[in-house]
N, C-alpha and C positions, 0 to 999 in steps of 0.2 A: 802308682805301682803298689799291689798288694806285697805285704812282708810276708818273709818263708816264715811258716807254721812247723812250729814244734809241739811234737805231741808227748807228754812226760805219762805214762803206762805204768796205772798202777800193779807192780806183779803179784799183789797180793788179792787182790777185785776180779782179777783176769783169770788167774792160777784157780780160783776158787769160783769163779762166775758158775750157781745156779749147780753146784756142786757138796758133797756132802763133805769131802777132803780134797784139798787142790792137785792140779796135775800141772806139770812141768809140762807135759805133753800140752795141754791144752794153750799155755802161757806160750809155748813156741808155735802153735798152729795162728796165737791170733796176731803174733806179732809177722808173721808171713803173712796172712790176709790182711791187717794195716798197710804193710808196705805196698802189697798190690793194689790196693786201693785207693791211696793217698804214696803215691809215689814220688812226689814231690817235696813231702814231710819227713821231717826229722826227727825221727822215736827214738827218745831213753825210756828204757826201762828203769824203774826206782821202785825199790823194795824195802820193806823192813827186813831186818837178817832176822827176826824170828820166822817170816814163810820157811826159814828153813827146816826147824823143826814139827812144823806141820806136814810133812811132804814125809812122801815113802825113805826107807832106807837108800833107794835104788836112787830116787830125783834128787836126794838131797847128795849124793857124790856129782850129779849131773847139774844141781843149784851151784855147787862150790867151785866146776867149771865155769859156769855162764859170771860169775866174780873173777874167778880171775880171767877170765877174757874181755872182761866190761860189755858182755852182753843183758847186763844185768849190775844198776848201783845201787848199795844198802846204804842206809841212814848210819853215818856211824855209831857209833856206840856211845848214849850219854846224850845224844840229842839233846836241845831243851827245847820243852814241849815236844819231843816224840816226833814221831815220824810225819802226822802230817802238819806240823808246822816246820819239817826239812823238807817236806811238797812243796809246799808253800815259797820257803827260801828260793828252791830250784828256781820255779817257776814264773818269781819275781827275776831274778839276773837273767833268766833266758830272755823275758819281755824286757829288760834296762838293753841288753842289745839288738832291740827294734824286732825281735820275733813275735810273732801274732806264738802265743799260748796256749793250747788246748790240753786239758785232763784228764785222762778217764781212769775213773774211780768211784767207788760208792761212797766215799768221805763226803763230809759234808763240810769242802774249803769253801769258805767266805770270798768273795769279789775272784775267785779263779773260772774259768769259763769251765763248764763240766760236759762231755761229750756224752753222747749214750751210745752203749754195747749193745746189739744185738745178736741174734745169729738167723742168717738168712738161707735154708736148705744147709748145706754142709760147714757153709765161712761165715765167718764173723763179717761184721756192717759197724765203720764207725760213723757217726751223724759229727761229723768234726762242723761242719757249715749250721749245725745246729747249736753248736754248743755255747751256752748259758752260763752265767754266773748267780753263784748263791747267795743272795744279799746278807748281812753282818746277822741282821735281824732276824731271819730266818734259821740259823742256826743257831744264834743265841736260843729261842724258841725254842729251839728241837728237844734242847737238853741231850744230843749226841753228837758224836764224832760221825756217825752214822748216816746217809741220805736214808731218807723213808720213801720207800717203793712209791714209785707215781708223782712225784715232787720235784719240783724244781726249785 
């Protein structure tokens, strides 16, 4: 029996996918085409609570919705190591209760499977069946927190 796949959305990778300043709009159009597409998947959103202060005046009343609804979880405040090693936590306890783990983000997490974003005509494509994990070594390497475009 394959386990249900949970997908942890980075809203800070998505919000700003291939953009000059992130959209709120854009972050709720892909998690609507996630859902239609992997229907059977289980998306959190997980953010750092500074996307907030990158977002318009307008999104950032429409960010502080999507918190207190839990459409939308921020890293608390104080993290140790930051926000993607509370990725990381996440996405370790979702896999200790037998969920298959999928990421997508432009982070560069070590041994987490990492999905690729695209956009296909209008909606977004996630490659969940694709997704890969970033060896220790590989980001050691990189010298970022960062994935470098074309890299797995």
């Amino acid at each position: 029996m394959t386990p249900a796949t949970t997908v942890l959305l980075d809203a800070d990778t998505v919000a700003g996918w291939r953009r000059t300043a992130p959209s709120l709009d854009q972050l709720h159009q892909a998690i609507d085409d996630l859902a239609h597409e992997h229907p059977d998947a289980t998306v959190a959103v997980v953010a750092d609570p500074s996307l907030k202060w990158a977002l318009s005046a307008a999104d950032q009343e429409r960010f502080e919705d999507d918190i207190v609804s839990r459409t939308v979880v921020c890293a608390p405040a104080g993290t140790r190591d930051g926000h993607d090693a509370w990725i990381a936590a996440v996405a370790r306890a979702a896999g200790d209760d037998g969920r298959r783990v999928v990421v997508v983000t432009d982070r560069a997490l070590a041994d987490l499977p990492i999905a690729r974003l695209r956009r296909v005509g209008e909606r977004f494509s996630f490659d969940l069946a694709g997704a890969a994990p970033i060896s220790r070594e590989a980001v050691r390497d990189s010298g970022s927190s960062r994935r470098r475009r074309g890299r797995r």
